[in-house]
C-alpha positions in Angstrom: 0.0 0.0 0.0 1.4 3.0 -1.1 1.3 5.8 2.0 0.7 9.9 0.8 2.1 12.1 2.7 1.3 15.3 0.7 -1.8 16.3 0.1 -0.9 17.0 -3.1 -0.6 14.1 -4.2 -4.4 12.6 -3.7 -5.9 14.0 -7.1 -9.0 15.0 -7.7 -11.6 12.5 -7.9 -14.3 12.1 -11.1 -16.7 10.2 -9.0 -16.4 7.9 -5.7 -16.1 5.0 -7.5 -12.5 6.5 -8.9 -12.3 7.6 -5.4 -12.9 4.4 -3.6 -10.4 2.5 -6.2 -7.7 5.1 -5.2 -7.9 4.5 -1.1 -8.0 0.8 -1.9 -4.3 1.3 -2.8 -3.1 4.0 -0.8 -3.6 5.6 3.0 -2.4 8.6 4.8 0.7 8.8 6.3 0.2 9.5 10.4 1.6 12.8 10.0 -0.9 13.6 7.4 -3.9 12.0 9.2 -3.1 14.2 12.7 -3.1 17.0 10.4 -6.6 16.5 9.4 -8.0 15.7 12.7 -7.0 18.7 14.2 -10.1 21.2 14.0 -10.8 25.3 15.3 -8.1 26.0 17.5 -10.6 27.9 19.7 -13.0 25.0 20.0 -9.8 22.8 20.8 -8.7 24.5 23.3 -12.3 25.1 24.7 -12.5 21.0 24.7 -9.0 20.2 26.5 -9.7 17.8 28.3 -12.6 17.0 28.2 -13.4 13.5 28.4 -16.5 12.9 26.4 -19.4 15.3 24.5 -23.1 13.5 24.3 -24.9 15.6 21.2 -28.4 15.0 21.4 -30.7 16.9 18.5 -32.9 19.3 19.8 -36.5 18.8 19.5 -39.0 20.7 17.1 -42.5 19.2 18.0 -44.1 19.0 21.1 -42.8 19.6 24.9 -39.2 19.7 25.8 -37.8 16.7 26.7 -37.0 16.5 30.7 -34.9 14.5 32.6 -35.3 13.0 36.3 -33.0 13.1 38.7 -31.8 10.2 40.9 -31.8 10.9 44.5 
């Protein structure tokens, strides 16, 4: 498997097929792949160190949703 660590060198794809064919073959180097995880360095640093983030979608019909307590 042939390992890019440019992104230059991943072309442009003509559909996902093309595209799926391509990552068969080749993956990101670890360098490359920290690189794209890392997002807005304001939001990073307002997440340090947090453990975990449950997202839940708000609701748009009827009452909010509660929670109960234990205790």
């Amino acid at each position: 498997m042939k390992t890019i660590h440019r992104m230059e060198d991943i072309p442009k794809f003509k559909s996902q097929v093309e595209e799926a064919r391509f990552w068969d073959t080749h993956q990101l180097a670890p360098e490359l792949w920290a690189e794209g995880q890392r997002g807005d360095p304001g939001l990073d640093k307002a997440l340090e160190g947090l453990v975990s983030v449950k997202v839940v979608s708000p609701r748009t019909k009827g009452k909010p949703r509660t929670t109960k307590r234990a205790g």
